[in-house]
N, C-alpha and C positions, 0 to 999 in steps of 0.2 A: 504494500500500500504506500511507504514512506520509500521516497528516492533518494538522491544525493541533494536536491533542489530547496536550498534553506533560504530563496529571495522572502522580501518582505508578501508580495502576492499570496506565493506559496502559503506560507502559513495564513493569510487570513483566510484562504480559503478553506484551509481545512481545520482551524479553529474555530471553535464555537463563540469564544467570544474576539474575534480577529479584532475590532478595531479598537481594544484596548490590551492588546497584546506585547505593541512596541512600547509599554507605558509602563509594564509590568516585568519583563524579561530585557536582558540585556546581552543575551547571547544565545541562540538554542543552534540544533541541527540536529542531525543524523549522521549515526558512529555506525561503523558496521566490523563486528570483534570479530569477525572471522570464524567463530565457534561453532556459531549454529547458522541458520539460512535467513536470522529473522536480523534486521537491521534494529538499534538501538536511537530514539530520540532521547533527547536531552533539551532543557533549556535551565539556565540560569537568571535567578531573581536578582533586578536590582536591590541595594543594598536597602534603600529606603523609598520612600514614599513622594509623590512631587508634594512640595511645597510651592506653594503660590507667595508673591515678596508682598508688600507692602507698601502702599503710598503713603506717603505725609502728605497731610493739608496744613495750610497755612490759615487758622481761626482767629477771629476775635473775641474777647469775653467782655462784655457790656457788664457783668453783675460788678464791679469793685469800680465803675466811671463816674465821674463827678462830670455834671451834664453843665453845674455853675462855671467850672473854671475851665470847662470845654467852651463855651460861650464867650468867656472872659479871654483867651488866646485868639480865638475869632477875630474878637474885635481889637485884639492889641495888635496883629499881624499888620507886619509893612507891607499890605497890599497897593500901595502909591507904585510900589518900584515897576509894577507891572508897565507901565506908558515910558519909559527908558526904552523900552524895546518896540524895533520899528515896524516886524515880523509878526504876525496873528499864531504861529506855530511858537514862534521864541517867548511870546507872551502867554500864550497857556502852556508849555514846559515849566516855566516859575509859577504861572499861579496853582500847576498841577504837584511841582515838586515842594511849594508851601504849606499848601492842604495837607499832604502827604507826611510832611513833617508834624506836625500839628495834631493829627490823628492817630499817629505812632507814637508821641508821647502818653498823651490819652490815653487812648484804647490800645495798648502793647498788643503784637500777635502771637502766637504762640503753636508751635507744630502737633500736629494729631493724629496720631499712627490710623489708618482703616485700610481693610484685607483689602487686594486687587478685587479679587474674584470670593463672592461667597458662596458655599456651600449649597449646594442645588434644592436643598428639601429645607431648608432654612427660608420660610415665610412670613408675612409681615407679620400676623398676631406673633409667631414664636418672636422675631425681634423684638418689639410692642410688652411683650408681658417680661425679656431679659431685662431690658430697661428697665422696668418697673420695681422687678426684684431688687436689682443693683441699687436704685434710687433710695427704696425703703430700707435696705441694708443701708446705706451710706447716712440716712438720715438717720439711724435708730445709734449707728457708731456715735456720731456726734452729740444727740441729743438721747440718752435711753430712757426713754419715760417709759410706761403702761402702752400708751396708746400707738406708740412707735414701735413697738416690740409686735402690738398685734396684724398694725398695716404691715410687717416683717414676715411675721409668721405664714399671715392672709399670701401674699405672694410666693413665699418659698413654697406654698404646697398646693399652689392657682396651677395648673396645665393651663398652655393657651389652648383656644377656644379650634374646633376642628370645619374646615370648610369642605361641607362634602353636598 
């Protein structure tokens, strides 16, 4: 049944599960030990698993901004210097890279690891009720009253909701 033929074709054709075969094995073929008339397959498993990388995003957090002395740099800003320049492009580069400044003091950014690729059976409710979990854990860490213990507990034993 097996030949000498170990192309990529070959095998998905006569694997059952072919198109994720190159994802799983990193070597197979057909040995033939000379012993008996029956030829020997082989394949060898990659070592581990694909990982998928990571993006950073570049976020702002609004919770700790003072919107007073946001207002207040506003209006202190040398926006005069804008009419120095004689260019409609050289004049919104300055007024773009003073905004810019100004808002970076402010509101600092801040990097945010999230998966490239998520997990295929991973749907909103289950994202939807992690969050929740996580939020009611985090609040009950900081704050542990009664009432925060039980929004804790309510979520740690909540399944998300099933769409069928």
């Amino acid at each position: 049944m097996f030949d000498k033929r170990t192309d990529k074709d070959h095998r998905e054709q006569f694997h059952p599960a072919g198109c994720y075969f190159n994802k799983l094995f990193r070597e197979s073929g057909v040995y033939n030990p000379e012993i008996s008339d029956h030829n020997m397959v082989y394949a060898l498993l990659k070592e581990r698993a694909v990982q998928h990388g990571n993006r950073i995003l570049k976020v702002r957090s609004y919770k700790n901004s003072n919107a007073e002395k946001f207002k207040e740099d506003l209006i202190m800003a040398d926006w005069q210097v804008v009419k120095i320049f004689e260019s409609e492009d050289d004049q919104y580069e300055y007024w773009k890279a003073l905004l810019n400044t100004i808002v970076d003091d402010q509101v600092p950014t801040r990097d945010m690891r999230v998966r490239t690729h998520n997990v295929p059976y991973m749907t909103r409710e289950w994202r939807s009720a992690i969050k929740a979990k996580r939020r009611f854990s985090k609040k009950f860490s900081k704050n542990p009253t009664s009432e925060n213990f039980e929004m804790k507990r309510k979520w740690r034993m909540r399944p998300p909701s099933r769409e069928e």
